[in-house]
Every structure is written in structure tokens, then in C-alpha cells.
C-alpha positions in Angstrom: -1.3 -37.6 -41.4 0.4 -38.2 -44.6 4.2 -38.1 -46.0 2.9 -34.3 -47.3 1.7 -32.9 -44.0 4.8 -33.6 -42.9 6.4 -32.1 -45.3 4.3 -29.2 -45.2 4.9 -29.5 -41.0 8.5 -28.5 -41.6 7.3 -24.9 -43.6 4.7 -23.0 -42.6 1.3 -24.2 -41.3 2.3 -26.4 -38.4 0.3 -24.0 -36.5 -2.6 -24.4 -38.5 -2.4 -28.2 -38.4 -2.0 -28.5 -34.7 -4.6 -26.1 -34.0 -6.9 -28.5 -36.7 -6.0 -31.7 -34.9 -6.7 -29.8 -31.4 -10.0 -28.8 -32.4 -11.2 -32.2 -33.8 -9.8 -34.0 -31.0 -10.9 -31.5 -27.9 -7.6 -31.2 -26.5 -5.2 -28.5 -26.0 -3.3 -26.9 -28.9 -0.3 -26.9 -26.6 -0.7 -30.9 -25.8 -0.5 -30.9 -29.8 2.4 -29.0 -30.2 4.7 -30.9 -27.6 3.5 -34.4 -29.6 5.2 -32.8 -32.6 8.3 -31.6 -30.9 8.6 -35.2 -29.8 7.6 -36.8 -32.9 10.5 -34.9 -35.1 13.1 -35.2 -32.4 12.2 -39.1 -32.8 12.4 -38.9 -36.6 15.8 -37.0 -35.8 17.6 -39.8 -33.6 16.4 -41.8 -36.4 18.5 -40.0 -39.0 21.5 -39.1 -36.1 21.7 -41.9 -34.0 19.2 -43.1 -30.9 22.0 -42.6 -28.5 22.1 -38.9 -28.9 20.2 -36.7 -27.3 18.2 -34.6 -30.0 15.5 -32.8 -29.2 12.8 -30.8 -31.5 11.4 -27.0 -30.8 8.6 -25.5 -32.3 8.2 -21.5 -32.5 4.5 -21.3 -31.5 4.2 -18.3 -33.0 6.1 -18.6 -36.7 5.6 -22.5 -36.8 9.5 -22.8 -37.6 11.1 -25.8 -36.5 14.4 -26.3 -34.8 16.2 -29.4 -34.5 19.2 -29.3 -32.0 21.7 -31.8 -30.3 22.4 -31.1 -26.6 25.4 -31.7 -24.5 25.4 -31.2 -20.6 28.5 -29.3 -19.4 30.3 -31.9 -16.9 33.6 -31.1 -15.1 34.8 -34.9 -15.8 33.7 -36.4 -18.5 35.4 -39.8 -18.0 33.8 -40.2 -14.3 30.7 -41.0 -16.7 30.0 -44.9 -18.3 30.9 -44.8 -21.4 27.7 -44.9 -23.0 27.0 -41.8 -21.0 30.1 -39.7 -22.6 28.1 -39.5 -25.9 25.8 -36.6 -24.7 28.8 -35.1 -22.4 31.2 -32.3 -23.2 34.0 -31.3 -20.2 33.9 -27.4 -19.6 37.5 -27.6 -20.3 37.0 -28.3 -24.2 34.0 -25.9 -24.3 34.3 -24.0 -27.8 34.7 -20.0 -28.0 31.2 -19.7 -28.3 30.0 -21.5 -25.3 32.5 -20.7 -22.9 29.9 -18.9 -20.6 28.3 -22.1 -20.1 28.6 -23.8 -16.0 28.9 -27.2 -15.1 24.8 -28.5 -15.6 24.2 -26.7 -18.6 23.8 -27.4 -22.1 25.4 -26.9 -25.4 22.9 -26.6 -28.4 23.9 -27.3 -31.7 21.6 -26.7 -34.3 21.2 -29.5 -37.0 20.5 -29.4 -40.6 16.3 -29.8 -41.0 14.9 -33.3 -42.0 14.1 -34.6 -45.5 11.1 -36.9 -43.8 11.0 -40.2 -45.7 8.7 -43.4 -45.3 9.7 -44.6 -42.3 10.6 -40.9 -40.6 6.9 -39.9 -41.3 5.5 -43.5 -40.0 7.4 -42.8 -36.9 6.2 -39.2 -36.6 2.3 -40.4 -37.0 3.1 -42.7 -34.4 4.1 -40.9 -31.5 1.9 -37.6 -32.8 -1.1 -40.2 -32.4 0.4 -42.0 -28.7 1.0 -38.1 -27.5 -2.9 -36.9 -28.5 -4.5 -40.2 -26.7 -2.3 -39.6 -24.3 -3.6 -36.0 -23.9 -7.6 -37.3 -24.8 -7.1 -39.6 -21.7 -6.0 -36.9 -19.2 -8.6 -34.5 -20.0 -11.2 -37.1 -20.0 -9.8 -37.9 -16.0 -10.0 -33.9 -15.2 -13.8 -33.9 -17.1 -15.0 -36.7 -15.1 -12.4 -37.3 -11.5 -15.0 -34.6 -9.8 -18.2 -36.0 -11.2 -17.6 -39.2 -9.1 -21.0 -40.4 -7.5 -23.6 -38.8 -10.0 -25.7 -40.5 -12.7 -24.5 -40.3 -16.5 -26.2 -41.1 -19.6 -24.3 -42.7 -22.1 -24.6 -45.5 -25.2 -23.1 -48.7 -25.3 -20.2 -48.6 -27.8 -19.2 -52.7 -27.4 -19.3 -56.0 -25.3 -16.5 -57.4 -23.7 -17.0 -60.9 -22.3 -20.0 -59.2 -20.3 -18.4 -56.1 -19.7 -19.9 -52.7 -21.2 -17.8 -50.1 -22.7 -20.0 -47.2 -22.9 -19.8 -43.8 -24.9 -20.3 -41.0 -22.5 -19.6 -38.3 -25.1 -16.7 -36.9 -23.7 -15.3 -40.1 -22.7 -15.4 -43.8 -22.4 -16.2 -45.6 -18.7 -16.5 -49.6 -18.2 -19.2 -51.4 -16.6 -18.1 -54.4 -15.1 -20.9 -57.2 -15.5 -21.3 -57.8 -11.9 -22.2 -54.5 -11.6 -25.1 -54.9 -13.9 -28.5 -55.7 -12.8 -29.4 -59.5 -12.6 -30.9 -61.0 -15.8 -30.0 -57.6 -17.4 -28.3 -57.3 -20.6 -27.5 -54.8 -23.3 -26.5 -54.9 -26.5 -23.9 -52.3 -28.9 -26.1 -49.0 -29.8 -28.4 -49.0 -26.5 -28.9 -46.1 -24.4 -27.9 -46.6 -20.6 -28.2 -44.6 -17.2 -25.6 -45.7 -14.3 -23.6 -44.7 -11.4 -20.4 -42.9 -11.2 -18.3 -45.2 -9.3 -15.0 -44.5 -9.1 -13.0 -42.4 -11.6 -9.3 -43.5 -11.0 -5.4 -42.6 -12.8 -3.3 -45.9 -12.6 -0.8 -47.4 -15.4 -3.3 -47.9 -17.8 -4.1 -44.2 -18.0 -7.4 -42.6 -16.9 -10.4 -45.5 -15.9 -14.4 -44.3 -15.0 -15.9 -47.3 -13.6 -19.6 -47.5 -13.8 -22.8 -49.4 -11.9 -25.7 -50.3 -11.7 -26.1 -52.6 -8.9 -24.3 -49.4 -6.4 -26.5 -48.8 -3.4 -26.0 -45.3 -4.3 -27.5 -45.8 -7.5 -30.8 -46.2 -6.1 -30.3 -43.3 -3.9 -29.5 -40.8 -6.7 -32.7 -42.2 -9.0 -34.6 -41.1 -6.4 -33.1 -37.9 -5.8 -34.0 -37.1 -9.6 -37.5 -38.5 -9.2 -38.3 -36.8 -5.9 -37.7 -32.6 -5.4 -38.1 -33.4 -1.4 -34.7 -35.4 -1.6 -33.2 -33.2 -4.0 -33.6 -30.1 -1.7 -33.2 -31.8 1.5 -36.0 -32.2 2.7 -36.0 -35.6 3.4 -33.5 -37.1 4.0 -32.3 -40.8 2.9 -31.0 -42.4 5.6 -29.8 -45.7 4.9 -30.2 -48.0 1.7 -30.0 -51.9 1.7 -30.2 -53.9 -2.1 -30.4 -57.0 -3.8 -29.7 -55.6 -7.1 -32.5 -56.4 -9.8 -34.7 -58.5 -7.4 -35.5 -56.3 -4.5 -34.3 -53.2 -2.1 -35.2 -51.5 0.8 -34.9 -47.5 1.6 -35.7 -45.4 4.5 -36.4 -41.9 4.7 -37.0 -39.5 7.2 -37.3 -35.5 7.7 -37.7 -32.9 10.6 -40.9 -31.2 8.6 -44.3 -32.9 10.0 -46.4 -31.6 7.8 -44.9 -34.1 5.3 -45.1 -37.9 5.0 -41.9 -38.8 4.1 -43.0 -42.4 2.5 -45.9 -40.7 0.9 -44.0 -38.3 -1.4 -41.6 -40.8 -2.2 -44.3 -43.1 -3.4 -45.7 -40.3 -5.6 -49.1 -40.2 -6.3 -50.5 -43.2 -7.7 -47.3 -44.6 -7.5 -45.7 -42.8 -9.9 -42.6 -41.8 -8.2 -41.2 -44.5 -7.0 -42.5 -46.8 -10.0 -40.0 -44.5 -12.2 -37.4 -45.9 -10.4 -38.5 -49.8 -10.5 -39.0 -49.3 -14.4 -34.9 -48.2 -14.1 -34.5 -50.9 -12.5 -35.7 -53.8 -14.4 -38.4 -54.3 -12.4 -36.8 -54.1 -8.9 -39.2 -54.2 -5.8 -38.4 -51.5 -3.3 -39.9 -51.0 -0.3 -39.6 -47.5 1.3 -39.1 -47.6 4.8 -39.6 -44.5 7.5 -36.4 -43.9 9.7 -36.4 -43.9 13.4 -34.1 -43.1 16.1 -35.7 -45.8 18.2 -34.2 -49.1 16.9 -37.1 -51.5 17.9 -39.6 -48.9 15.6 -37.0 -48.9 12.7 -36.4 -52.4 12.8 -40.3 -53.3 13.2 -40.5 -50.5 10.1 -37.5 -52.2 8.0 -39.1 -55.9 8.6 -42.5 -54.8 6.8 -44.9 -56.0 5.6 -45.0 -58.6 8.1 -46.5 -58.3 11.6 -44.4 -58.3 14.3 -45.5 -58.8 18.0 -42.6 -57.8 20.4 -38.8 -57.1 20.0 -36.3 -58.3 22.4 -32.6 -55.5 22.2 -29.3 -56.8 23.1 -27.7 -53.5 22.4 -24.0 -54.9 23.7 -24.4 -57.3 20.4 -26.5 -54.8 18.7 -28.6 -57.9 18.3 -32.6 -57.7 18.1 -34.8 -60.6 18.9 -38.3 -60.3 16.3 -41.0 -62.5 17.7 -44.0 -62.7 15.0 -47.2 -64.3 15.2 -46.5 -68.2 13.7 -48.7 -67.6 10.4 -46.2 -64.3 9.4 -43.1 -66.1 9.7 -42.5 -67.0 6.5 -43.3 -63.3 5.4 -41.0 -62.4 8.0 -38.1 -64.3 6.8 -39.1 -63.4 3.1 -38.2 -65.8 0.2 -34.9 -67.4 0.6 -34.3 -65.0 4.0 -34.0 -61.7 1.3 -36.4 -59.2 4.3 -34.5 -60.7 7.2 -31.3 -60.0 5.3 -32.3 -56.8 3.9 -33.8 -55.4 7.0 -30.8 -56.3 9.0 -28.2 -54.7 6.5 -31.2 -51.5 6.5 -30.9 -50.9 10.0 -27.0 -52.0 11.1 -28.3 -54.7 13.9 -28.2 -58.4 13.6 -31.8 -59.2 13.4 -33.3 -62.9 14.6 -36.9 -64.0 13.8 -39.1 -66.1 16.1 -42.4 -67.3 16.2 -44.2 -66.5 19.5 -44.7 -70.0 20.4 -40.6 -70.5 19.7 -40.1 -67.7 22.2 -42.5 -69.0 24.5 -40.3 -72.3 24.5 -36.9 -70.6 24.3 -38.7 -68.7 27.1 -39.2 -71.9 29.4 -35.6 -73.9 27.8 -34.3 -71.0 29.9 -36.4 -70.4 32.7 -35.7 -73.9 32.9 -31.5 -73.7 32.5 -31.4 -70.6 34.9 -33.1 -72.5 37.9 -31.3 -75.3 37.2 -28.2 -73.4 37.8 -29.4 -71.4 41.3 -30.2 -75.1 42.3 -26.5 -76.6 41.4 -25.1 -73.2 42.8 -26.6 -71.9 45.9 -27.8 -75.6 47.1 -31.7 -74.7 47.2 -34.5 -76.8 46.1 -36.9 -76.0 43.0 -39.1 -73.6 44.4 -36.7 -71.0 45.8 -34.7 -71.5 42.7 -38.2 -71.0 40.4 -38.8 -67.8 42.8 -35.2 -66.1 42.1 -35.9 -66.8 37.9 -39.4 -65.2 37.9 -37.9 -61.9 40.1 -35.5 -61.5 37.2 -32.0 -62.7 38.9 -30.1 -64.5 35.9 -26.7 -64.7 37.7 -25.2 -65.1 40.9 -23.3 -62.4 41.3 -26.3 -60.8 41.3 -28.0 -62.5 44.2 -24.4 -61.9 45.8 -25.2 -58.4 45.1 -28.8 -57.7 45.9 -29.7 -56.2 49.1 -31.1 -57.9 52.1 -34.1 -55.7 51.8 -35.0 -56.3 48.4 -34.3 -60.3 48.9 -36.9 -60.2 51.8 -39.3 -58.1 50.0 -39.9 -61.6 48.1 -43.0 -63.4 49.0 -42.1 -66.1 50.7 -38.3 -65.1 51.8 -38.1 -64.1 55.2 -34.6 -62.6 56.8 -33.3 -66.1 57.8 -33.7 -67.4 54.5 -32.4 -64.4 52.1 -29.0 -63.7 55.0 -28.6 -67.3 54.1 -29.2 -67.2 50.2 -26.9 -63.7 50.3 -23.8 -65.5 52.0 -24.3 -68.6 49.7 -24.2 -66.6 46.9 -20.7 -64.7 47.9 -19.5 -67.9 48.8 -20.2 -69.3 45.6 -18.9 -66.1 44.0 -15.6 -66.2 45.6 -15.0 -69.4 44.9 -15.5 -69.3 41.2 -13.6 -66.2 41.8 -10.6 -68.0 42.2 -11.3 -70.9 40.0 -10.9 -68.7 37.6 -7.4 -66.8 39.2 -5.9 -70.5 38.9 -6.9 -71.1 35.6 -5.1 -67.0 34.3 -2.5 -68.0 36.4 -1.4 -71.8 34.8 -2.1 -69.7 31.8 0.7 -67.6 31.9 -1.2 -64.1 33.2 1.2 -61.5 35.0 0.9 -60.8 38.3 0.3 -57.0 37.2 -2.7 -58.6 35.6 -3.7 -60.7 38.1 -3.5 -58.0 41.0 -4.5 -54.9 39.2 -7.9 -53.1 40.4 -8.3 -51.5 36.7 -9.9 -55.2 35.7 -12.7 -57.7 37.8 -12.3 -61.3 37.0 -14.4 -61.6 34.2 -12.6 -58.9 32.0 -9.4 -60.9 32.7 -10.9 -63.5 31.2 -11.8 -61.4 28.0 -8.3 -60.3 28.0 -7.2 -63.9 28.2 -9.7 -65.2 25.4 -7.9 -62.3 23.0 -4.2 -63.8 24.1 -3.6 -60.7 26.3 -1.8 -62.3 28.9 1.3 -59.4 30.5 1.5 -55.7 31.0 3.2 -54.9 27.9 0.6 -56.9 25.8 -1.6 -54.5 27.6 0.5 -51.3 26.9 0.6 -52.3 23.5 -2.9 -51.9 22.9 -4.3 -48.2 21.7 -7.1 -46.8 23.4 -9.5 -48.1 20.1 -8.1 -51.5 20.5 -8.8 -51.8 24.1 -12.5 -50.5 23.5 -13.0 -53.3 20.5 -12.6 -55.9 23.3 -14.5 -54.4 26.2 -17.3 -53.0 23.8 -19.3 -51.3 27.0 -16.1 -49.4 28.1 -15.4 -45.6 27.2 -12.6 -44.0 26.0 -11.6 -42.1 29.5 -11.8 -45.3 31.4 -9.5 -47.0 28.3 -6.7 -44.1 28.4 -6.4 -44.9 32.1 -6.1 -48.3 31.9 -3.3 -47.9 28.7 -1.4 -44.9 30.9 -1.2 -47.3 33.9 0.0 -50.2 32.3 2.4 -48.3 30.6 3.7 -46.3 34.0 7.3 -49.0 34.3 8.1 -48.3 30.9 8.9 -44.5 31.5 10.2 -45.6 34.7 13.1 -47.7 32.7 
């Protein structure tokens, strides 16, 4: 905008040139407008003085513009700073004219219209040019804020030490280079798909942040490539990637009639090699969904062969025994299908051959009679018996009835009474072992005596430095259930309530 648009500005067509800079810039004619106001009421302070409050209006309609100076109405004008009083005016010296005017209000004096010169029109430019990037920025944050997890197209307008900044037409977005592909790179002029992100306002204006290494990225390529995901048919359960190098997907839907792998492979292929072709290459291995862990996580660990799984569902912890010859397909190069698999499926996921399951299988058969012979003062063969019926503690031989102890071959009343008491004995004793220990340890004697808790949740409570009753009543219901993972919420609230029965009480 030259010295003679400005000039021009000041007659006639401001209108026309704010609807002209609107129209080549997509933005409001309004936005442009208010960057004009603000531009000639800068130009104004220029000519009047900064510390004055001038401001610029602009008839939308005629394109005639006003230049005023305002002065708030204030009751006393020396309860101001100084530097305040400037753009003050005391009701009491209000002229004839303005005497209507209340405490809050302004007076408006018109001021005689600018002559622009150099540095007027320089200024003018500037802030016209702040105000419409301003206004580009905010309407490229309402274009894009909603499309936030689809894929755009766009073309790669520079390079910033790796970073992309790419053209999306309406808009710019940044893609970070960790969130590129491995080994991928682009150059200025090259078309590129990715990910939506996160589209963000912070105090560097409007940001769309773009990727291709998103977990969700994969999902939506394959909703494009496949109408079965697009319509909800099948569903995509869970995704697990090592960007640029390999990925695993599953699937799953209620309809039987289709093969949810199959029609995400495509026929010969072709679906899902549309994806790995986005993908530089990527391997992905599509996986079928199941509600039974041990069949998803023998699914998720494919191709390999896998002979048995082993569920510890308080760790949510799966034990993978494979035959010795697929281990190392198992594990997958540098662990990548172990790790994949296990972030796939949610469950820490261990592989063993069968013969290291067999020995970890005798290591403890081996430990646990070791432990009845230490404990209940019986020799090797009654101790080998109680390991191969399935005991594993003592409590539980403590616990088991005499009937079911007889039942044994080779146990006969006499033998399992004895066995029973040796057990309780043993029980009790560790029992309070244990109470000694809480006790030197500075645990309550709410703690210490309550029923809500046996001994070995009292030593949970004591590994997580929960040691009195308020320590306890500070804990939420959530918090409680975090340490005790196998307790429910009713069972938590009762134990929280109870403990927390004195403080009402006070």
C-alpha cells in the first residue's frame, strides 16, 4: 500500500480498498476495516502525541473517516497519576456541550483529518499488514481447530532444521521431524499426506501440528483404503507402530459373513499394500481381535508358533511358551513382535521356549517343596505330593479341608490332621512375625487391629508408606484400588468411610 492509497484512503474508496484487500487475502471485510481504524489512529498519535488517546472511525457505509480524541468523564481528576490526567476531564469542568455526559463516559473531540507523510503512511502499512495476519491466523484456527484427527494433503513450502512447513491451501501446519517417517525425507515443492494432530491457539497465534509417525495415521489410511472401516463395519480395535519399519493392527466385526483380515488385505493385496506404499515401505501385519486374551495375544504374536500361554491377570502379564526353533521369530529382530504385540494387546507379554518352561517349571517345583519341607517339617516326598496337587502356599494347606487333604494318595487322617495343624501353626506364627515387624514400624493400632485388612494387605499398605488412620482416610476410593488391584470399589468406599468415622466424631 502506497503514500497514494493512503491518500486516496482518506476520500472516497476506503470501502473499495478494504473490500480488495479482503477478497485477496480471504478474510473478513470487517477484520479489514478495524486494521484501518487502528492504523490512522496510530498515524494520529503520531502527529498529536502517543500519550493521548486518539482513536480512528470509519463510516462503513460512506468510507468517511473520523479522527477523534477522547476524554473519560472522572469525578477527581487529581486522584489519577499524573500521566493518567492527560486523557481525564473532571465533570465539573465539562463544557456546555457535554454537560449531559456521567462519570465513565467520554468526551469526543473531532480533530482536523491527516496530511499522511512518509513515515505516517509507513506506520499505517505496518499495522494494516500486523492486523490482516492477524485476522489470516484466526480464520486459518476456525478452518482447521475442528478438522483435528483427519488426513490433509498439502505441499511442502520450506525446511527448517528437519522440520516441514507445509502449504495446506488455506493454511500453513508444521511437521515436526520426529514425527516423520524413519529414513524419510522431503524436499521444498513435494506433495505430502499426514495426520491432523493437534490444532492449538497459544502466544504465537494459531499452530496445526502435523504426523506421520501418529498411530492414528495408520488407522485413518486404512479407513480411506477400506469401505468396511469406513462404514463401520469393522471395527479397528487397537493399533501398535514402529513408524517406517513395521506395525501391527487388529480388526474385528459382529458380521460373520465377513473376514475381517481378509478385506483389509484386499484382494491380491492391494489394500493394504496402498497403505505400505504411504508408508515408505512399512510392514504391517493385520491382526484379528479377540475378547479372549490368550487368542488375541497368540493372534498379535504371529507369525510365530506358539504352544501354550500361561495368564497372570492380577499383573495383566502373559507367559508365551514357543517351540525352541520359533523363538527367535517370536522375539522378532531386536524384540520389535514382542514389543509390538505387547503394546497391541495392553498385557506385558514374556516369551519362553518350552524347554525354558519346562526348567522354570522344575526351578519351581523344586523352590515350592523346598519351602513345605523348611515350613511344615516333612520330608521330600510329602513335600513333592503337596507341589504336584497344586498347593503353592501355606496358607493354603492351613486352609484346605480335611477331606480333600485325605483324598490324597497316600495321606491318611493321622497324617493330613497333623499336616492341617502344622500348617496353622506355621501360619500364625508368621502371622505375628509380621504384626512385630508393622508394629516397630510405626503402624497404628487402628491399623493393626482393624478386620477391614488380613496381614498381608497391611503389609501392602506398609510397602506404599501407609502407616495411620488418616494416611488411610486420605486416600480416595481410586487410590486405595491402585494398591489393592483385585479390590472393588464398594469394598474401597467402606474401608475410606470407616477410617474416616473419628474425624466426624471431632
Amino acid at each position: 500500500m502506497e503514500k497514494n492509497e493512503i491518500r486516496d484512503i482518506q476520500t472516497f474508496d476506503i470501502i473499495d480498498v478494504a473490500k480488495n484487500i479482503a477478497k485477496e487475502k480471504g478474510i473478513d471485510e470487517l477484520e479489514v476495516i478495524d486494521a484501518m481504524e487502528m492504523a490512522i489512529a496510530k498515524a494520529g498519535r503520531t502527529k498529536y502525541g502517543f500519550e493521548l488517546d486518539i482513536r480512528a472511525h470509519v463510516d462503513k457505509k460512506t468510507g468517511k473517516i473520523g479522527l477523534f480524541r477522547y476524554q473519560e468523564v472522572v469525578e477527581d481528576m487529581d486522584s489519577f497519576p499524573s500521566e493518567e490526567r492527560v486523557n481525564k476531564v473532571n465533570i465539573s469542568n465539562l463544557k456546555k456541550d457535554n454537560k449531559s455526559l456521567k462519570v465513565g463516559e467520554f468526551v469526543k473531540e473531532e480533530l482536523p483529518p491527516l496530511d499522511f507523510g512518509r513515515i505516517a503512511v509507513q506506520t499505517a502499512k505496518q499495522v494494516i499488514f500486523q492486523k490482516v495476519k492477524e485476522a489470516e491466523k484466526i480464520m486459518q484456527f476456525n478452518e482447521f481447530k475442528d478438522k483435528a484427527g483427519e488426513i490433509v494433503n498439502g505441499v511442502v513450502k520450506r525446511v527448517e532444521y528437519g522440520n516441514l512447513i507445509i502449504d495446506l491451501g488455506k493454511g500453513e501446519a508444521i511437521l515436526r521431524r520426529e514425527e516423520l517417517l524413519n529414513r524419510e525425507v522431503f524436499r521444498r515443492s513435494d506433495r505430502i499426506r499426514a495426520y491432523i494432530n493437534e490444532v492449538k491457539h497459544d502466544l504465537k497465534g494459531p499452530q496445526i501440528f502435523l504426523s506421520r509417525a501418529h498411530n492414528n495415521f495408520l488407522v485413518k489410511l486404512f479407513f480411506q483404503e477400506v469401505p468396511e472401516i469406513y462404514d463401520g463395519i469393522i471395527e479397528v480395535k487397537s493399533v501398535a507402530r514402529d513408524p517406517g519399519s513395521r506395525a501391527k493392527i487388529a480388526v474385528y466385526t459382529k458380521e460373520k459373513s465377513i473376514d475381517p483380515v481378509g478385506a483389509c488385505v484386499g484382494m491380491r493385496g492391494s489394500r493394504v499394500q496402498a497403505v505400505v506404499n504411504e508408508l515408505q515401505g512399512e510392514k504391517i501385519d493385520i491382526v484379528l481381535w479377540s475378547e479372549d486374551i490368550a487368542t488375541f495375544v497368540v493372534n498379535a504374536l504371529g507369525p510365530a508358533e506358539v504352544d501354550k500361554v500361561i495368564i497372570e491377570e492380577d499383573l495383566k502379564k502373559i507367559d508365551v511358551i514357543v517351540p525352541d526353533e520359533q523363538l527367535s521369530l517370536a522375539i522378532g529382530r531386536k524384540g520389535q513382535n514382542v514389543r509390538l504385540a505387547s503394546a497391541l494387546t495392553g498385557w506385558s507379554i514374556d516369551i519362553l521356549t518350552t524347554s525354558q518352561e519346562s526348567d522354570r517349571r522344575n526351578e519351581e517345583f523344586k523352590n515350592l517343596s523346598q519351602k513345605f519341607i523348611e515350613f511344615l517339617d516333612v520330608d521330600e516326598v510329602i513335600a513333592h505330593l503337596l507341589v504336584t496337587e497344586g498347593f503353592t502356599t501355606i496358607d493354603e494347606v492351613a486352609m484346605v479341608s480335611l477331606e480333600e487333604l485325605t483324598s490324597i494318595e497316600g495321606f491318611d487322617e493321622n497324617l493330613s490332621k497333623e499336616l492341617i495343624q502344622r500348617a496353622k501353626t506355621c501360619v500364625e506364627k508368621i502371622r505375628e512375625e509380621n504384626l512385630q515387624k508393622l508394629r516397630e514400624s510405626g503402624f497404628d493400632d487402628y491399623l493393626l487391629n482393624t478386620k477391614l485388612f488380613n496381614t498381608e494387605q497391611l503389609l501392602k499398605l506398609n510397602e506404599n508408606n501407609i502407616k495411620t488412620r488418616d494416611q488411610l482416610a486420605d486416600l480416595s476410593n481410586v487410590e486405595l484400588i491402585e494398591i489393592f488391584r483385585e479390590m472393588d470399589k464398594d469394598k474401597a468406599d467402606e474401608i475410606i468411610m470407616d477410617s474416616r468415622q473419628h474425624w466426624y466424631k471431632n
